[in-house]
C-alpha positions as CSV (number, residue, x, y, z in Angstrom):
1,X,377.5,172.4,231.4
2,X,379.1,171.0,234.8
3,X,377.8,173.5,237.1
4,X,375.0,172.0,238.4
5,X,376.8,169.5,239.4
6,X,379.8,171.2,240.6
7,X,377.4,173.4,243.2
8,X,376.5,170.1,244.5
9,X,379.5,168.8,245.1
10,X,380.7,171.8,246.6
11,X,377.4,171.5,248.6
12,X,378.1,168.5,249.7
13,X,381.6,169.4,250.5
14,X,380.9,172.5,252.6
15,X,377.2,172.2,253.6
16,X,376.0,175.3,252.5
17,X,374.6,176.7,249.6
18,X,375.8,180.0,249.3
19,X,379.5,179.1,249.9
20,X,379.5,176.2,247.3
21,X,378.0,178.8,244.8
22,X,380.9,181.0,245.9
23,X,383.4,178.5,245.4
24,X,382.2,177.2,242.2
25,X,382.1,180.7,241.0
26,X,385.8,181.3,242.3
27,X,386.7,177.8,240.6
28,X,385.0,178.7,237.0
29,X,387.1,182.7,237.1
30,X,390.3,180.7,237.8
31,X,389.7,178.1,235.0
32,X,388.9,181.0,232.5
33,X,392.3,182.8,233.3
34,X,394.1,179.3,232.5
35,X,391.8,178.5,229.7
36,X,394.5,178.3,227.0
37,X,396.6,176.3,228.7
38,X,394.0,173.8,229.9
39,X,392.4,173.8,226.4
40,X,395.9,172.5,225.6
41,X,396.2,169.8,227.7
42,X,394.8,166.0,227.0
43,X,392.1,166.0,229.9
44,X,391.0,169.5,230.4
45,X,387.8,168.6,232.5
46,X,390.0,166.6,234.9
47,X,392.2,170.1,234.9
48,X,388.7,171.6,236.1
49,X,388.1,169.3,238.6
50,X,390.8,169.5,240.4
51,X,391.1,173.2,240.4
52,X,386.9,172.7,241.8
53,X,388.3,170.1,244.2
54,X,391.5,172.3,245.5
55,X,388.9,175.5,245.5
56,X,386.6,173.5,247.6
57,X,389.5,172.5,249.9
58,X,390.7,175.8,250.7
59,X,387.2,177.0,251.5
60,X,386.2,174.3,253.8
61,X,389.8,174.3,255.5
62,X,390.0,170.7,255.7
63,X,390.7,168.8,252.8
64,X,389.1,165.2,251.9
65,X,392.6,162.7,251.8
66,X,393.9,162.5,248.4
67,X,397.4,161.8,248.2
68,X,399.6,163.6,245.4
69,X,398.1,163.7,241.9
70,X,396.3,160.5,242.2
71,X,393.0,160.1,241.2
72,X,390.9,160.9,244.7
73,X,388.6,158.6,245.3
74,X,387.1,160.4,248.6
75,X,385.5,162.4,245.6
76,X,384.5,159.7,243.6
77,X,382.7,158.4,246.9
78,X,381.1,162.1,247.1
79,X,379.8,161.9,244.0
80,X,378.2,158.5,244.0
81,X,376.9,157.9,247.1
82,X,376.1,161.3,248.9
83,X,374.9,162.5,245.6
84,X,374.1,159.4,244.1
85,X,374.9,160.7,240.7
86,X,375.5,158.0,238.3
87,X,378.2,156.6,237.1
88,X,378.6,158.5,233.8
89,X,377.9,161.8,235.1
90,X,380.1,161.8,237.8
91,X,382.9,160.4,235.6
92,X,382.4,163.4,233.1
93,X,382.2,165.6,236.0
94,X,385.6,164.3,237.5
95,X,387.0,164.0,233.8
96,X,387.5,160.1,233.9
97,X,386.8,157.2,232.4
98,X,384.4,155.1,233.7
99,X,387.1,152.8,234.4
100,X,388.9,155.0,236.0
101,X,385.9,156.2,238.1
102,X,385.3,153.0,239.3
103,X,388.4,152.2,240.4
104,X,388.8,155.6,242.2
105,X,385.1,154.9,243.9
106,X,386.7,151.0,244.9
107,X,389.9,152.7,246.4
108,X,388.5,155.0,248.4
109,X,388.5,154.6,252.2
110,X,384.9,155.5,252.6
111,X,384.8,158.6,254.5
112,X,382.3,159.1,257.5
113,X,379.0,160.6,256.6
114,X,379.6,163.2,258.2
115,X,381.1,165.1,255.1
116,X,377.6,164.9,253.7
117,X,375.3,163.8,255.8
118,X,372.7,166.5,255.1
119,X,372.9,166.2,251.2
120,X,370.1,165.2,249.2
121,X,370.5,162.7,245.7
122,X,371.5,164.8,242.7
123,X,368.7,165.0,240.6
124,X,370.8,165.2,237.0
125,X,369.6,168.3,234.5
């Protein structure tokens, strides 16, 4: 259901197509081991993401900032304005809230373009 837009993001992340497919691939495997126990929690597509997000990290080898187990809003900015995905599909895909998105997007130092300079808009399915 989120693939689509996980490859882009990962895209976007690590400017090739191949590797984000890859990645999201890894990501997906990882998330089907813990399945139970993310099934189990209250915000299992948040879970997802930030097993996406930390896959993504390892396999660009330089992490966007996020501190601790906040809410990173360097991939809130990813999402909306490299990607230009709109504000309810990106929410879903990070597992927030709208609210939550926003405010994530608002915190956000607004990293150079250079993390995603070559992206095109995500076109949703």
């Amino acid at each position: 259901m989120y693939r689509a837009g996980y490859v882009a993001y990962a895209m976007a992340r690590l400017g090739t197509h191949e590797l984000a497919e890859r990645v999201v691939e890894d990501s997906l495997t990882a998330l089907a081991v813990r399945w139970s126990a993310t099934l189990g929690c209250s915000h299992p597509a948040a879970m997802a993401w930030r097993l996406l997000s930390a896959c993504v990290d390892d396999a660009g080898g330089t992490p966007l900032p996020c501190p601790g187990d906040r809410i990173c809003g360097s991939d809130a900015h990813v999402l909306r304005d490299h990607l230009r995905m709109d504000i309810g599909r990106a929410s879903d895909l990070m597992g927030l809230t709208r609210g939550e998105f926003l405010v994530a997007l608002h915190s956000a130092d607004r990293p150079t373009g250079a993390c995603c300079g070559n992206q095109q808009p995500y076109d949703a399915a």
